[in-house]
N, C-alpha and C positions, 0 to 999 in steps of 0.2 A: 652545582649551581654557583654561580658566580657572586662576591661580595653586592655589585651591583643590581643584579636579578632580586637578592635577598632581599636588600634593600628594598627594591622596589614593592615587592609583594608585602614585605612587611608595614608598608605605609599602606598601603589598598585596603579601606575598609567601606567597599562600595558593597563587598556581596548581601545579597537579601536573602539571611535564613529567615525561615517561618518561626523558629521556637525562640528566639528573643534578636533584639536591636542590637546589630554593631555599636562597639562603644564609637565616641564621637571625639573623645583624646587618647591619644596613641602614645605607645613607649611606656606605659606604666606609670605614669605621669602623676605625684604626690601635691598639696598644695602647694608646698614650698618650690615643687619646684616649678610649678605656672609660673607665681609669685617673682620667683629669679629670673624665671624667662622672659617676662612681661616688663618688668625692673630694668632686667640688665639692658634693655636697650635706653632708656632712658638714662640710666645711671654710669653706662660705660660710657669713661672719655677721649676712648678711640674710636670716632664714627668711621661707619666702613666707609670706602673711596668712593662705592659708585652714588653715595648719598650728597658728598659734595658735588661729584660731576654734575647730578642732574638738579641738584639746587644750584649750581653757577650757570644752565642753560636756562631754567625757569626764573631766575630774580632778571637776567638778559631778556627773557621775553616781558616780564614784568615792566623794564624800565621801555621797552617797546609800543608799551600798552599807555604807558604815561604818556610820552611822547606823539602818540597818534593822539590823544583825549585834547592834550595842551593846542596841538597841532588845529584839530575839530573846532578847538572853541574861539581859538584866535583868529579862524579864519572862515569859519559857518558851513555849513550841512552841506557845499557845495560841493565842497572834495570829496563826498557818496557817491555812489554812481547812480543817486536818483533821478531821477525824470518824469516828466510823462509819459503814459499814464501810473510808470511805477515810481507810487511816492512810499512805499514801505518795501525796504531793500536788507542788504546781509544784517542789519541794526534787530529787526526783528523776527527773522530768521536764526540768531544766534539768543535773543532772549529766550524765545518758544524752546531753543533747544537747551538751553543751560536749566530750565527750569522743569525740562523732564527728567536730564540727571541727576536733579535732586530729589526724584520720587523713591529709589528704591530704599535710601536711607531710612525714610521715615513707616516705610512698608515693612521692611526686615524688621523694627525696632519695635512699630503700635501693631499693625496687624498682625506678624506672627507670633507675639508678645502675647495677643487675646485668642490667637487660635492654637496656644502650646506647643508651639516648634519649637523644641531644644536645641536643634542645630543652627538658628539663630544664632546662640550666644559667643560664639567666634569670631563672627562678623558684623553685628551689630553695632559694634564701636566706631568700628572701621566704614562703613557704610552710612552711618549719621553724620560725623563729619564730613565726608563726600557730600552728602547735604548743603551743611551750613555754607560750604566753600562755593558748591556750584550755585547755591538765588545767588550770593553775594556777586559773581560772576553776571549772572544772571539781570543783577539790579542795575548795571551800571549802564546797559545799553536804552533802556526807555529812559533814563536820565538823562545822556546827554543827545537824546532823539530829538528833541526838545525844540535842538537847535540853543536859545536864548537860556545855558544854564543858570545863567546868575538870579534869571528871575524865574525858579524852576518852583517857588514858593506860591505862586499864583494857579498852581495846580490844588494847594488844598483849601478848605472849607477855611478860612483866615479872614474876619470881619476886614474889608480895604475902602479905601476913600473913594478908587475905581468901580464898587460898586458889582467887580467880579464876583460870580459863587461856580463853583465844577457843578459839571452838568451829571448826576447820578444818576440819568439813564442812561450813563454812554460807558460802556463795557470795559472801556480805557479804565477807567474811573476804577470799575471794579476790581481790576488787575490788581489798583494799588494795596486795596485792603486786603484780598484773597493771598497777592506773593508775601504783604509782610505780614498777617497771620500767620501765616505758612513757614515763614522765616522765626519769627519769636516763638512759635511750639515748639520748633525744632531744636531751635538754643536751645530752650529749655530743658528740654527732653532729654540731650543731649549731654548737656552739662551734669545734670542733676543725676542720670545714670553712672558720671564719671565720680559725684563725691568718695563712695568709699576707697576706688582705686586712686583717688590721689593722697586721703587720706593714709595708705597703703605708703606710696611713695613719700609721705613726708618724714613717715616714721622711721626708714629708713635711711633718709638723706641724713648726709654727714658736713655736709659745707653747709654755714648756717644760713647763707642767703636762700639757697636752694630750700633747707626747712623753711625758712621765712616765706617765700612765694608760696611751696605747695601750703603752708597749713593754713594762707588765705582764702588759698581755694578750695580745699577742703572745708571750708567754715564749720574749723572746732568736730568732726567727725571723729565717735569713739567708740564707735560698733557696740552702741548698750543696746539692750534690749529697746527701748523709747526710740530710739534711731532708727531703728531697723524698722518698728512698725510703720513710722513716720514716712521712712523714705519707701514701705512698699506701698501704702496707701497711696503715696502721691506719684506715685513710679505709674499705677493703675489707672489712677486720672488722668494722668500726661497722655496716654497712650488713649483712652476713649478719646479725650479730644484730638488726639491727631489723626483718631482712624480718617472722621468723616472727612477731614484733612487733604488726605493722600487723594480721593475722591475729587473734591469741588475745588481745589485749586487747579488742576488743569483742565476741569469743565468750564470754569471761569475763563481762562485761558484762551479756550478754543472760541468764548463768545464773541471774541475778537472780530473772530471770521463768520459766525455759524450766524449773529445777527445782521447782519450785511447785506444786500442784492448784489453781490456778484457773484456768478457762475462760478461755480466751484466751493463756493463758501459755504452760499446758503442752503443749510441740510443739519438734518436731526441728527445728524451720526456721527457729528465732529466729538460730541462730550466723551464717548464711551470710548469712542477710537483715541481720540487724545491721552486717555487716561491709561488705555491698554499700552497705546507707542510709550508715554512715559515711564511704564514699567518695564517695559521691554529695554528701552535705552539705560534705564538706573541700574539695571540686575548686568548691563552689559558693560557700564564702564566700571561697575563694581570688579566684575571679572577682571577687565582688562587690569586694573591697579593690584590688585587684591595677588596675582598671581606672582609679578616679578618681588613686591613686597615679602610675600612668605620664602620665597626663597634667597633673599639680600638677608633677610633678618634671621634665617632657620627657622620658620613655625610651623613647619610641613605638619611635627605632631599635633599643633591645636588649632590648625586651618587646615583640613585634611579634604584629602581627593571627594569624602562624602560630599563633603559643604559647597563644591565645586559642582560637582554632579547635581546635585539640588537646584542650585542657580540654572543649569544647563538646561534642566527641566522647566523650569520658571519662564525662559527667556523660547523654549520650543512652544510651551502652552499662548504666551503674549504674542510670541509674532505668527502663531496661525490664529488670531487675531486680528492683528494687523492686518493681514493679508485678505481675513475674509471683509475688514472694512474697506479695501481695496476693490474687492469684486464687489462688493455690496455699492460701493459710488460710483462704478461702472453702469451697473444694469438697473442704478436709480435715475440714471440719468437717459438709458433708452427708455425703460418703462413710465417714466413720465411726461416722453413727448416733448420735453421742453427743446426746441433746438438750439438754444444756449448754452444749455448744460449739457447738453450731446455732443455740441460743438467746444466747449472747454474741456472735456475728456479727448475726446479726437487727439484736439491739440496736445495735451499732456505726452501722450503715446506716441505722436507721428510727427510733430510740431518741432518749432525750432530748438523747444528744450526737453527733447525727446530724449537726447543722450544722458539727462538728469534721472530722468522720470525712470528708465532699465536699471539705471545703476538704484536708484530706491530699490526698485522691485526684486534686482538681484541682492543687494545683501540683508534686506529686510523679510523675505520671503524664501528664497533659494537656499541662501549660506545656512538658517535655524537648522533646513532638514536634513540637515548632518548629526545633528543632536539624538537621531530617532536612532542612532546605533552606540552602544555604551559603550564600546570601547573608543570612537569618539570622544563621548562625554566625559569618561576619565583620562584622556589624555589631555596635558595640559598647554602642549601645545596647540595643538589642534580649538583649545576651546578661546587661548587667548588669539589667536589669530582672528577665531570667525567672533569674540567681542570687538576687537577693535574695528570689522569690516561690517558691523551692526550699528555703530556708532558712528560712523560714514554713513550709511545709506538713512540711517535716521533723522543725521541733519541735511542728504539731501531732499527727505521725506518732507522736512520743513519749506525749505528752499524750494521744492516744486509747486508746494500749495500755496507760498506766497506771491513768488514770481509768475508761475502761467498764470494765474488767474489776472493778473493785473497787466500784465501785458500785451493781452488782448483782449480786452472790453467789448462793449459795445459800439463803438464808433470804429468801427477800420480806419478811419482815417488817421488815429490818435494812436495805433499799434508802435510799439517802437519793441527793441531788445535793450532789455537791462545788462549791462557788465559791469561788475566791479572795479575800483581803482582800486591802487595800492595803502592807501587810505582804510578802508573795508576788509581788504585780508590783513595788512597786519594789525589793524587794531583784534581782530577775531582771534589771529592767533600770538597776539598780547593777553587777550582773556583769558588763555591754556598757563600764562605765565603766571599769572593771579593764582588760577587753581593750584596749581602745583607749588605755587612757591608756600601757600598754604597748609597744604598739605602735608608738604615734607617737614613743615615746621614741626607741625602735630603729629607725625610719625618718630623727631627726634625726641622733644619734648614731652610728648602726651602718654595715655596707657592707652595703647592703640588697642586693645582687646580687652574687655571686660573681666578684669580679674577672677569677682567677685561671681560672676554670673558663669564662665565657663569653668569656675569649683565646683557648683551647682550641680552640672550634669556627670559630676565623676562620681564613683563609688564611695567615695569620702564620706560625701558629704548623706550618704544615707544609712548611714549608722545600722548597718549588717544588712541592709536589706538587700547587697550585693549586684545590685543590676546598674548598667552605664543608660541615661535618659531618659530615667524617670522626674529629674528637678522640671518643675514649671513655671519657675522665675521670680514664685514666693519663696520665703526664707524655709528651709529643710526642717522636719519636725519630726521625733522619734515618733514609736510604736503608738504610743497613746493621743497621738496629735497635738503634744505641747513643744515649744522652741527652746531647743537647750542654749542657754545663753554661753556655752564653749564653742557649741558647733558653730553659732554668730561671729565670735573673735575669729576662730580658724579661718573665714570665709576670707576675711580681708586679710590674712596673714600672709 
């Protein structure tokens, strides 16, 4: 057998015995050494090469992103390729989409947190921040939608001489409260799951600035017993409020459309389908980052082919989903005789933005059922290819429900075809630049993986009771059910 063959099989810990669980950290893996491996990317001051490449391509797309906003604001909405009868164009086609990659963040984090998936805790880190990055992404498109930034303050409830108040029966409205809820639970959650691991990192750091920033952010963390209870109590709250979270913020979302009279919109089905596509697209761009990252950094042992194959699973079960919300708005629309809505499907399928409408259906339907065969699902290439071709047809899943439906209305006479200027694409793919320039910060900077939480599921941390997966993301307790205040320090050590 070959080094390479070895290798390979020795990372594969996808197979399913019946008489106990694959462990979920590979190599034999001690705290100290998570601890170094989680560290040393933070604390080593050789960053690898390809982390500058693709941070000098993304801070370029960044200043791309300024440039089209400066460009937008100096000179008004007209450089969109809006029109009539399409007055909502790529602007909100790319909010709907940045703020479903923000769903699987907070799904990995509160609901598999509440439903006891330990194989969470590898990814978890790493997919919250994917989060925060993508509303932020996300926020910046109904802001300057606006058109009139400067007076973008007339949007909220603010006593005025004008006599203005926002109208709270209008979905818009709603948007704002539901994405920045959605956005501060997140932080929160977010952050607060990080105190011990930077804690971790402060006490480590050797140049005093670098002690000085982490132990701010650590605020004073010293893994006493009173800490630990504190932050798992409220680690548990974070997570109920954000279950229903993950839920009603892109139910909210979808209200955009689902309260509307236009064909195609108006339908019961947009909440559950939105919320299904949202996971489906968060688990997919998880994949897509999640995969070159483990192998730039070496984490193959503590992001393992399991935690891949999991996702693969996640993203097979949501987009036959997806798909059946697809047939389900098809045969809603014959079964109810409306020929409006008969006639805005037609159109989707055969119409002038037919060639959108296949490409949805092909990588949001077609590409998943690759997934139904494991060796598939454990190949890593194979899973990043068909994420990032999920992540295309998702946002043209956006792009079709916003564009057909408004481009052919009710009045034939008023039909036109929408096209983008260049205006519209680069600022979109200016947003990519935000994300990533983000991202890569908090990948050089950050503890991209939960130190603390993925000691949890090792042998260690259960004091002889010898099994890998049994932690459930409260703190490890001996035979008798009390918290040895040793096993607490090792966690963050």
């Amino acid at each position: 057998m070959s080094t390479r063959t070895a290798d390979l099989k020795y990372l594969n810990n996808t197979t399913d015995d019946p008489v106990g669980r694959p462990p979920l950290v590979l190599g034999g893996r001690t705290f100290g050494d998570v601890t170094n491996t989680v560290c040393g990317i933070v604390e080593n001051p050789r960053t690898p090469p390809l982390w500058y490449a693709f941070f000098a391509v993304s801070l370029s797309l960044l200043g791309v992103l300024g440039a089209m906003i400066a460009y937008l604001i100096f000179t008004g909405i007209g450089v969109w390729g809006l029109q009539s009868p399409v007055g909502w164009g790529w602007a909100i086609v790319n909010f709907v989409f940045w703020v479903g990659i923000g769903h699987a963040g907070t799904l990995i984090s509160a609901i598999l947190f509440l439903l006891r998936q330990k194989w969470r805790t590898s990814i978890n880190r790493f997919a919250e921040a994917m989060t925060i990055f993508a509303v932020a992404c996300a926020g910046i498109f109904p802001a300057i939608h606006v058109g009139r930034v400067w007076v973008v303050y007339w949007l909220f409830p603010i006593p005025n001489q004008m006599s203005m108040w926002p109208n709270f029966r209008s979905p818009l409205l709603w948007d704002v409260f539901a994405v920045s809820t959605y956005a501060t639970v997140s932080l929160l959650f977010w952050y607060m799951g990080m105190i011990p691991d930077l804690a971790t990192i402060r006490d480590r750091a050797k140049h005093p600035i670098r002690k000085i920033a982490y132990g701010i952010l650590a605020l004073g963390w010293r893994s006493s017993n009173r800490h630990w209870h504190r932050f798992e109590s409220a680690y548990l709250l974070l997570a109920a409020l954000a279950t229903p979270l993950v839920l009603s913020v892109h139910s909210v979302v979808s209200f955009d459309f689902a309260v509307s009279i236009i064909p195609g919109w108006h339908t019961t089905i947009f909440p559950p389908y939105f919320v299904a596509g949202a996971i489906f697209s968060g688990f997919a761009m998880v994949v897509t980052l999640i995969i070159p990252t483990r192998a730039i950094f070496k984490l193959e042992e503590i992001i393992t082919l399991r935690h891949l194959e999991n996702m693969a699973k996640i993203m097979l079960a949501t987009g036959m989903m997806v798909g059946l919300a697809y047939s389900t708005e098809f045969f809603m629309a014959w079964y109810s005789g409306n020929a409006y809505e008969g006639f805005t499907f037609l159109n989707r399928g055969f119409g002038p933005y037919a060639w959108a409408y296949w490409i949805m259906v092909s990588c949001n339907v077609i590409v998943p059922q690759v997934f139904w065969v494991k060796k598939f699902r454990t190949n890593v290439v194979v899973l990043w290819v068909a994420s990032i071709l999920i992540n295309v047809g998702m946002w043209f899943e956006r792009f079709v429900i916003v564009v057909s439906s408004l481009s052919r209305d009710f009045l034939p006479s008023s039909w036109g075809y929408y096209s983008p200027t260049f205006v519209d694409v680069l600022t979109f793919v200016g947003s990519f630049g935000l994300f990533f320039t983000l991202f890569l910060l908090f990948l050089r900077f950050g503890p991209m993986i939960g130190m603390a939480e993925v000691k949890g599921v090792m042998p260690e941390a259960h004091h002889g009771r010898g099994a890998h997966g049994d932690y459930h993301g409260d703190v490890p307790t001996d035979r008798d059910g009390h918290i040895p205040i040793k096993a607490k320090r090792e966690v963050v050590q």
